[in-house]
GUMISE-961261 format. One line per 10 residues: their letters; for each residue x, y, z of C-alpha. Coordinates in steps of 0.1 Angstrom, whole numbers, m for minus. Last residue first. Layout:
<pts>
a> X,Y,Z; ...
</pts>
This chain:
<pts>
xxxxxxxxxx> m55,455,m1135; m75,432,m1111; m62,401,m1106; m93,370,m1112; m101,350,m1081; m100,318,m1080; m135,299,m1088; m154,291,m1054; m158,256,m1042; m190,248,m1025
xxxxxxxxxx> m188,239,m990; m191,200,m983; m226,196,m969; m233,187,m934; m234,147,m927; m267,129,m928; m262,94,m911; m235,103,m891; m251,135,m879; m282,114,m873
xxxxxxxxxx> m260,84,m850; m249,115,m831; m280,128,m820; m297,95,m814; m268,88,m793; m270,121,m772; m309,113,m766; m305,84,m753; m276,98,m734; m295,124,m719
xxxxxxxxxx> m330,101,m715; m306,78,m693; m298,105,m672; m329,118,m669; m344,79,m657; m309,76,m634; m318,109,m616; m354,101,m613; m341,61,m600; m322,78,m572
xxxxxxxxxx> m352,104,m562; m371,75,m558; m348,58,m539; m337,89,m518; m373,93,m509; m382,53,m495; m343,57,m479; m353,90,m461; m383,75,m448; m364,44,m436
xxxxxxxxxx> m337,64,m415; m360,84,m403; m339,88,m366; m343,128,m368; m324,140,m395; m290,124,m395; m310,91,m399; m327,107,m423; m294,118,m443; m288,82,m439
xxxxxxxxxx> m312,64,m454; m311,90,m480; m280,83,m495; m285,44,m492; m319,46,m507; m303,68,m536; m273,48,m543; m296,15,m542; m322,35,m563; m304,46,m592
xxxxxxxxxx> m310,20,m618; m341,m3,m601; m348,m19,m633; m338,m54,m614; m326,m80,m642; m346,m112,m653; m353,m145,m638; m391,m144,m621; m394,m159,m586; m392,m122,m570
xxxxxxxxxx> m427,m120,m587; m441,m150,m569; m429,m142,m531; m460,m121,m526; m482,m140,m542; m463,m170,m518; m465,m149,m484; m503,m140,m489; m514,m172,m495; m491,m188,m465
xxxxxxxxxx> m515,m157,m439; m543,m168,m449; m540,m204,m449; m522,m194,m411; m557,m167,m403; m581,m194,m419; m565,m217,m386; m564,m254,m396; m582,m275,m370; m568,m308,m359
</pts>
């Protein structure tokens, strides 16, 4: 029995590309299961390209989620430095003398 180099081929291929999926942490795919599902069916509504519009709506999805993210990042940062250095108490001014 023969072993076919297209089959040993063929297994190598499948277990690199199974390999990352293997790996225990969290997706980093914020915003592209909304998106994908968005424009999976906008393309399907546009001419029967249901998988191009998911490929775009994914990568617009995770854009959205990357500014958004930045916003709030940014929003934090902001508020943890107005905490951190809070504006000056006005000075306080003498009381005013009655002119006679």
């Amino acid at each position: 029995m023969k072993i076919d180099r297209r089959l040993v081929a063929f297994c190598l291929a499948a277990c690199l590309g199974a390999a990352p999926m293997m790996e225990a942490r969290p997706a980093a795919a914020a915003g592209c299961l909304t998106g994908a599902a968005a424009g999976a069916v906008a393309g399907h509504y546009a001419g029967h390209h249901a998988l191009t519009g998911a490929i775009g709506g994914c990568l617009v999805g995770r854009h959205m989620a990357a500014v958004a993210r930045r916003k709030r990042e940014a929003e934090a940062a902001e508020a943890a430095a107005a905490q951190k250095n809070p504006p000056p108490a006005p000075a306080p001014t003498a009381p005013a003398t009655p002119v006679q």
